[in-house]
C-alpha positions in Angstrom: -4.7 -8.3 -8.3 -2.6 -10.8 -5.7 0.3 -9.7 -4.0 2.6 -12.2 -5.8 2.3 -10.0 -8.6 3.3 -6.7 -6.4 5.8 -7.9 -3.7 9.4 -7.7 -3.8 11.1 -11.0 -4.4 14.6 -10.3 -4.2 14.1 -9.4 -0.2 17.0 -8.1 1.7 16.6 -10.6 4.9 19.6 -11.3 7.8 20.1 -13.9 10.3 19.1 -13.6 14.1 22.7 -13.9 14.8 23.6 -10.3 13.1 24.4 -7.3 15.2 21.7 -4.9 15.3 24.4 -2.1 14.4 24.9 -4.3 10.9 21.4 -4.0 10.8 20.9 -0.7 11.3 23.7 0.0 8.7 21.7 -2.3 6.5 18.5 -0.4 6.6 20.4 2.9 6.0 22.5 1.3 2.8 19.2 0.2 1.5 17.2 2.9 1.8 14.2 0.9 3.7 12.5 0.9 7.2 12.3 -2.9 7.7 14.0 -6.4 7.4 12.7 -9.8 7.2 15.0 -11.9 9.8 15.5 -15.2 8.4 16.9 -19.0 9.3 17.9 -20.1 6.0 14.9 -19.6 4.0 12.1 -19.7 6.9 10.8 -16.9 8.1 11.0 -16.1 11.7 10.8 -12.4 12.7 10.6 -8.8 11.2 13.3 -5.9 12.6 11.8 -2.4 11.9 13.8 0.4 12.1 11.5 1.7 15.3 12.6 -1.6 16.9 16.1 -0.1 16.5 15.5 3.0 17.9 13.3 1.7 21.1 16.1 -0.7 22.0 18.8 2.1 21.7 20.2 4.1 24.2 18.1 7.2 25.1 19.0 10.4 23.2 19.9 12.2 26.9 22.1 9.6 27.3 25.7 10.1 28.2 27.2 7.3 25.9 29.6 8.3 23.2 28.8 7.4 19.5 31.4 4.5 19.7 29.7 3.4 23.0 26.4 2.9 21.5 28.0 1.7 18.2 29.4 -0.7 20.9 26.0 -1.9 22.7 24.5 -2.3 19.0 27.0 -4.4 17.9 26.4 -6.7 21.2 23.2 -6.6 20.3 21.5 -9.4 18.5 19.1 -9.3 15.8 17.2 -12.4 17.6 16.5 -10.5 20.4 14.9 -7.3 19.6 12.9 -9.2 16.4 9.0 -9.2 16.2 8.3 -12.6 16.8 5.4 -14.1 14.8 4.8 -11.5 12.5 1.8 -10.8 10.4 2.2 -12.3 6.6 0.0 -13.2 3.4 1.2 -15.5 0.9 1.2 -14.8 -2.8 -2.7 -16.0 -3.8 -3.5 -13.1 -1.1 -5.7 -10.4 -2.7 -3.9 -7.1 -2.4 -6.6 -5.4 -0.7 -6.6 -8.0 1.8 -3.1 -6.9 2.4 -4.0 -3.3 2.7 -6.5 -4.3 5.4 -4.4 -6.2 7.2 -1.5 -3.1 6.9 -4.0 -0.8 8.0 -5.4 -2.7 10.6 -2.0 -3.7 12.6 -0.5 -0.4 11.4 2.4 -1.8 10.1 4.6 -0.9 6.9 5.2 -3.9 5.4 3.5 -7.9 5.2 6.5 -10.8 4.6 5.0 -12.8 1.8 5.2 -17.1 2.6 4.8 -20.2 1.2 4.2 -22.1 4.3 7.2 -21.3 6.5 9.6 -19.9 4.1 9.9 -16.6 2.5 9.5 -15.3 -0.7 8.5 -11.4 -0.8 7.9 -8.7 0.8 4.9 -5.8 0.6 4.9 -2.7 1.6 2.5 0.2 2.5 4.4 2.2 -0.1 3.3 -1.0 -2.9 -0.3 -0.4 -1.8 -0.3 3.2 -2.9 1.5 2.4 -6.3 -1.6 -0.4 -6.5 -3.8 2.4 -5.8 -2.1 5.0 -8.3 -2.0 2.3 -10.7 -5.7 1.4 -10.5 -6.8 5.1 -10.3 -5.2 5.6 -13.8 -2.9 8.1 -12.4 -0.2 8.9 -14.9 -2.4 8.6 -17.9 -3.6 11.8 -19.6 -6.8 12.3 -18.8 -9.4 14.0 -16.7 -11.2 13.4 -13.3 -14.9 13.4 -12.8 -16.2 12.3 -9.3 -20.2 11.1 -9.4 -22.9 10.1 -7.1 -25.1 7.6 -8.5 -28.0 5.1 -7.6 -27.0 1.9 -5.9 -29.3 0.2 -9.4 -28.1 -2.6 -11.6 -26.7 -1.2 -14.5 -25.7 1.9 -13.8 -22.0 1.9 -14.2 -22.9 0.0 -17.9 -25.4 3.3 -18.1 -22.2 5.8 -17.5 -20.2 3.7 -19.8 -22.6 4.1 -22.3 -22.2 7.9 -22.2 -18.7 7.9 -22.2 -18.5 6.1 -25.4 -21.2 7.7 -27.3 -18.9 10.9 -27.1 -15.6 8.8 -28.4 -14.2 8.5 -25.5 -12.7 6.0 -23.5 -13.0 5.4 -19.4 -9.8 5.0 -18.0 -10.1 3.9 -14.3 -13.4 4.3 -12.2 -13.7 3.1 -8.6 -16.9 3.1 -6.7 -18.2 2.9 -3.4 -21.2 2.7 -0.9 -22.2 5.9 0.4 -22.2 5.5 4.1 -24.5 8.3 4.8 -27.1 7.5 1.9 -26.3 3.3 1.4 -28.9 3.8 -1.7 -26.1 5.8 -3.6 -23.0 5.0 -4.9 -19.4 7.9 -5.0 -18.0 7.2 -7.9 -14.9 8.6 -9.5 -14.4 8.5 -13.2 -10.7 9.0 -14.9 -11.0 9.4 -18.8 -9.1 10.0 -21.6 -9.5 13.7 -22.7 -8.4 17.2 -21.2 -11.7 18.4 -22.0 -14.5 17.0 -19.5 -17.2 19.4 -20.5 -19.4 17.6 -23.1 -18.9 14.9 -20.6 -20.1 16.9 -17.9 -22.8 18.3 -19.3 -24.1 14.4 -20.7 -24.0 12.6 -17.6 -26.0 16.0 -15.8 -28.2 15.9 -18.5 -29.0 11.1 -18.2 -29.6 12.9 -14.0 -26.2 12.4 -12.7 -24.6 14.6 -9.8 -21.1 15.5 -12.0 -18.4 16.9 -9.1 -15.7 18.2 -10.7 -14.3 20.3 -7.4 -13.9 20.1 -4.3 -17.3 21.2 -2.4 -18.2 21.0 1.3 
C-alpha cells in the first residue's frame, strides 16, 4: 500500500502572508491540527496548531481577547512556519510513513512531487491503514498465535483454516523479540465461533491465545 492511495489530495494549505489568527480560525473551521503553508503550489512550511499556541501570549497574561486577536492578526504565517518539514511523495510505502511519523513525532507528512504539493497524511490515516489491514469491521473472530519462524508455516495455518470452510480474513505477523525463532501472529476470520478452530491449530502444535494472559 503507498500513500498516494491514502493521503488527502484536496489539502487545505495558506500562504506565508496569512495572519496566524486566519489560521488559527482555519484549523478550528476545519476541524484539523495542521496546515500545509504554501507559495503557489510549492511547498514551503507546515503550521501546527502547537506552533499557534507556543507563539501566543501566555495564559497569565493580562492581554484582553481582542488584544491577542490583535497580535495574531500581526502575526504572519511565514514566521512561526516549520521550515523544511519532513515529507514522502506518493510511491512512499505507508509504513515508511508511519516510521517516519513515529520517529519525528509528528501528526502529519505533506505528500510532494518534487517541490510542489499534492497530499497530505496523517497519524490518524495510519490507524485507519492499520484498522483496515487488521480486518477490523468485518464479522469475524480474533485468534492471536505463536508459531515457528519455519518456511511454510503461515501456508500450514492456512491450510487449517480452510479445511474447516472457513476463510482468513487479516493475519499479521511478527518476530518475537524475546524468542527471534518464533513468530506472534494474529489471525482475524470469518466466523463467530473460533472453537473448532481453536482446538485444530492446538491439536497441528500451535500456542492458540484467545485472551489476554500475562
Amino acid at each position: 500500500m503507498f500513500v498516494g492511495r491514502r493521503m488527502t489530495r484536496n489539502v487545505v494549505t495558506v500562504a506565508k502572508d496569512a495572519s496566524v489568527l486566519h489560521v488559527r480560525n482555519l484549523l478550528r473551521e476545519k476541524d484539523i491540527n495542521q496546515v500545509p503553508v504554501v507559495d503557489g503550489k510549492k511547498l514551503i512550511g507546515v503550521i501546527t496548531d502547537g506552533d499557534i499556541r507556543e507563539n501566543s501570549a501566555s495564559p497569565a497574561s493580562t492581554l484582553s481577547i481582542h488584544e491577542l486577536n490583535y497580535l495574531l492578526s500581526e502575526m504572519k504565517a511565514g514566521d512561526i512556519m516549520t521550515r523544511n518539514p519532513a515529507t514522502v511523495s506518493p510511491e512512499t510505502p505507508v509504513e515508511e510513513a508511519a516510521r517516519i511519523l513515529n520517529e519525528k513525532n509528528i501528526g502529519c507528512l505533506p505528500v510532494v512531487k518534487g517541490d510542489e504539493l499534492v497530499g497530505i497524511i496523517t497519524t490518524c490515516d495510519m490507524l485507519n491503514v492499520l484498522l483496515e489491514v487488521m480486518g477490523v469491521g468485518t464479522p469475524s473472530s480474533r485468534i492471536e498465535l505463536s508459531i515457528p519462524s519455519d518456511m511454510g508455516e503461515i501456508c500450514n495455518i492456512a491450510g487449517i483454516v480452510k479445511d474447516l470452510g472457513l476463510s482468513i480474513i487479516s493475519m499479521v505477523s511478527t518476530v518475537n523479540k524475546n524468542d527471534p525463532a518464533t513468530r506472534f501472529s494474529v489471525l482475524r476470520v470469518n466466523t463467530d465461533d473460533i472453537r473448532e478452530l481453536c482446538k485444530a491449530l492446538r491439536g497441528a502444535g500451535y500456542k492458540v491465545t484467545t485472551k489476554y494472559e500475562e
